[in-house]
N, C-alpha and C positions, 0 to 999 in steps of 0.2 A: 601824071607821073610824079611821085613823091620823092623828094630830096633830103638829104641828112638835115639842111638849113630848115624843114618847117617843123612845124609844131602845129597844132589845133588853138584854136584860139583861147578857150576856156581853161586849156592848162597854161601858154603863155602865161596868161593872167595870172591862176595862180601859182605857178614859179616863181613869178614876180614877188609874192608874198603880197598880194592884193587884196585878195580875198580866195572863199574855197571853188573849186569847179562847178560845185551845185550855185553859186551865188552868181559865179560869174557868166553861167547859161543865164539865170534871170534879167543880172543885167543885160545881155545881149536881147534879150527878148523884147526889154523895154527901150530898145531903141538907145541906151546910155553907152553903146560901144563904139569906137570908129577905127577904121586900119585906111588908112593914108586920105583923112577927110569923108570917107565912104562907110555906112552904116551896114555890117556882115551880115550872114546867117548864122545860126548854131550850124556848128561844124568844119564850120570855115578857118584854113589854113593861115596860118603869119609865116612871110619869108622874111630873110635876116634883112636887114633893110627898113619893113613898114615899118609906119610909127603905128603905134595901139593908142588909144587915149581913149578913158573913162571921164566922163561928164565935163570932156574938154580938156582934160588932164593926161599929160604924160604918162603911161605906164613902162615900165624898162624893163627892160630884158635881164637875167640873173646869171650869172655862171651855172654852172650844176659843181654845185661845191658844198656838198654834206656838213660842212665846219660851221655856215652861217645861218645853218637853221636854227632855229629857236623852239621850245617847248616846253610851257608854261603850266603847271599848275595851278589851278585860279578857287579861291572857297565863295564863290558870287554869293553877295546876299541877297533876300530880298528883295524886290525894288528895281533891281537892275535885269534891262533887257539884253538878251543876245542877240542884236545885232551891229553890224561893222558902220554904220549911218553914224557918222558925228552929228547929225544934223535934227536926231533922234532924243531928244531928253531920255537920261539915265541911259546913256547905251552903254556896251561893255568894255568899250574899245576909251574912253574918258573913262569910266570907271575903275579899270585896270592902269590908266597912264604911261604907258609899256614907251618908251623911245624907240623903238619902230616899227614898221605894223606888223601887226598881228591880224590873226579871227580864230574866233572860237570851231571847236571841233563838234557837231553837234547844237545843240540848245538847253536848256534849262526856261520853263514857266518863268514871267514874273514873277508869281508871289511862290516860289519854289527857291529855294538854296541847296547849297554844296560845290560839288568839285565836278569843272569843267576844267576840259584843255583848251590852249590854245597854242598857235603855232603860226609860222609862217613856212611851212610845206606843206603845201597842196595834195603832194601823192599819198601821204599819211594819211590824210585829211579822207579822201576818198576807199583809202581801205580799209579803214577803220570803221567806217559809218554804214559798210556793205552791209544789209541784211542777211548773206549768206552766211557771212564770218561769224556771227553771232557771240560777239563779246557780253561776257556779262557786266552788269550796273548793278550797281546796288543799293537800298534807297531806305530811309528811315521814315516812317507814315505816320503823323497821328489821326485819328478822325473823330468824330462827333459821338459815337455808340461805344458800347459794350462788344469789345468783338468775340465773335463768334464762330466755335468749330466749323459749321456752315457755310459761315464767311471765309473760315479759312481755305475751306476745302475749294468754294465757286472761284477765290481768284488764285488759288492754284493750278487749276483744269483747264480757264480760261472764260473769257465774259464775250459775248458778242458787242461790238464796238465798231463804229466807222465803217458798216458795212463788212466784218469778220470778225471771225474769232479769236482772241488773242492765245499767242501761244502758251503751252504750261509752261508755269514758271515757279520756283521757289519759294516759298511763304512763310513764313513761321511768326507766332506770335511771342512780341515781346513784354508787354503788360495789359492791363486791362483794355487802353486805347492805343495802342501801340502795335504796329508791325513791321516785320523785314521781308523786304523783297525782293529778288537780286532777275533781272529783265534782262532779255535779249535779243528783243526792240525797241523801239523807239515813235513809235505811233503817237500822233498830235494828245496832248495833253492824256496820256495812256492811265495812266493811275488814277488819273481824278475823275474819270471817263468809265473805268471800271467799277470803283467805290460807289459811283452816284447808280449805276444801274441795280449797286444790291442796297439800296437803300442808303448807304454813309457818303457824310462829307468828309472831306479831309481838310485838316484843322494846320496841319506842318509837313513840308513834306522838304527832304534834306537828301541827296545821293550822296553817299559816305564811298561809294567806292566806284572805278571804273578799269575793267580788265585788273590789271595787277596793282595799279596804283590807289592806295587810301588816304580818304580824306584827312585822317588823325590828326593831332592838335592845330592845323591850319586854319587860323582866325577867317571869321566873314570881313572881306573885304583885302585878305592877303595874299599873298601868288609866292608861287616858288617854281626853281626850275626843276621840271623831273628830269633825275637824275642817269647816270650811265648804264647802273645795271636796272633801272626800270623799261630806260630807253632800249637796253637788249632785248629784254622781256616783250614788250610789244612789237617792234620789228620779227622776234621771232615769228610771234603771234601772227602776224598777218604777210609776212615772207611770200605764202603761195596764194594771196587773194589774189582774185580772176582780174586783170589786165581791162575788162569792159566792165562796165556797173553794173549791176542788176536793172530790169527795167521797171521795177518796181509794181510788178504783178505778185500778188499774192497767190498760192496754191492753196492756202488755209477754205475750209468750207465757206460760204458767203454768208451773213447773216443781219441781212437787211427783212425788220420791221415783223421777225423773230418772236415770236411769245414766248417767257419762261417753258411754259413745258416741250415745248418744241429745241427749243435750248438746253433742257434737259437731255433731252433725245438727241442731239446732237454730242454730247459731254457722252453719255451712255455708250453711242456708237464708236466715237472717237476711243472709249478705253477696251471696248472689244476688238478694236484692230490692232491695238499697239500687241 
């Protein structure tokens, strides 16, 4: 029987501004959680009371008070990873030097730049990154070739990747080796994953926007807070995301070990349904 006093463990955490819920399942998974000396399961309840400790360390409990979230615009360069690990060369959390914690919303590649959020609310954090909400990103490409109508057409249709096929997404070319492309997903290294299937490498790649918010004149390596009417702007945006996460099943057709022309015929089929 559930009482106003719990919570699930994994939001505790991120309430706390610790880290996100998806992080803080992993840590529980690897054994780095404790609720009063005793190592949980996912899904396990905190009543008012336990102690939580990560890697031996206290974790505290937070008000629910809107005023001391934090939400950070970040232009990451190069070089620097997203993750919360201090213990991590080049992470984002020393590379940003924020006076108190934070994490990133999402990721950015290493050798990838631009504009990542970061924050310390959790529930943002999870409605935003939902696959059904389908915010757009937007991303500046350069690659190796001469690009091509062709090329524009395959990764605007979609590429088979990771076992599916990525959704259509907008393309347009901007110069010779140059294109824009505005996602909305977020598949393990998705762009570079796509490029390499039709032949190009990607030479730059830079997210210049995210949902409403642009990256514009924000140096690599600068942050800034987004602002109040950005901050309404996304709130609106994800207001009615669904309460449970997605479970991270794909409906997209499968497309594991796919030949071009079968891939084709999958693209073909796909525009006689829409």
């Amino acid at each position: 029987m559930s009482t106003a006093n719990e919570k699930r463990l994994n939001k505790f955490i991120s309430d706390s501004g610790f880290c996100s819920r998806r992080e803080a399942d992993r840590l529980i998974e690897q054994n780095r959680v404790t609720i009063n000396g005793n190592k949980p399961e996912l899904g396990t309840k905190v009543l008012q009371g336990d102690t939580v400790k990560v890697d031996g360390k206290p974790i505290n409990a937070v008000a629910e008070n809107k005023s001391d979230r934090i939400y950070i615009a970040y232009n990451k360069p190069i070089g620097i990873i997203c993750v919360t690990d201090t213990n991590i060369e080049d992470n984002i959390i020393d590379a940003i030097g924020y006076k108190q914690r934070i994490f990133p919303i999402g990721r950015l590649d290493k050798p990838s730049e631009g504009l990542i959020f970061l924050t310390n609310d959790g529930d943002i954090v999870n409605k935003i990154l939902r696959a059904e909400n389908a915010h757009d990103k937007e991303y500046i490409v350069t690659v190796d070739k001469p690009i091509t109508e062709s090329f524009i057409n395959h990764m605007s249709r979609g590429v088979p990747i990771l076992g599916t096929v990525t959704k259509p997404c907008k393309v347009t070319k901007q110069s010779q080796f140059v294109f824009k492309m505005i996602l909305t997903q977020g598949l393990n290294r998705q762009i570079r994953r796509m490029c390499e299937y039709l032949g190009y490498n990607v030479r730059t790649l830079k997210r210049s926007r995210i949902m409403n918010v642009e990256l514009g004149n924000l140096k690599p390596g600068a942050w800034r807070y987004l602002t109040a009417d950005e901050m309404k702007q996304i709130n609106k945006s994800v207001e009615h995301s669904k309460k449970t996460a997605s479970n991270g099943k794909s409906s997209r057709p499968k497309a594991q070990n796919h030949t071009k022309s079968e891939y084709r015929q999958i693209v073909q089929n796909r525009r006689k349904s829409k």
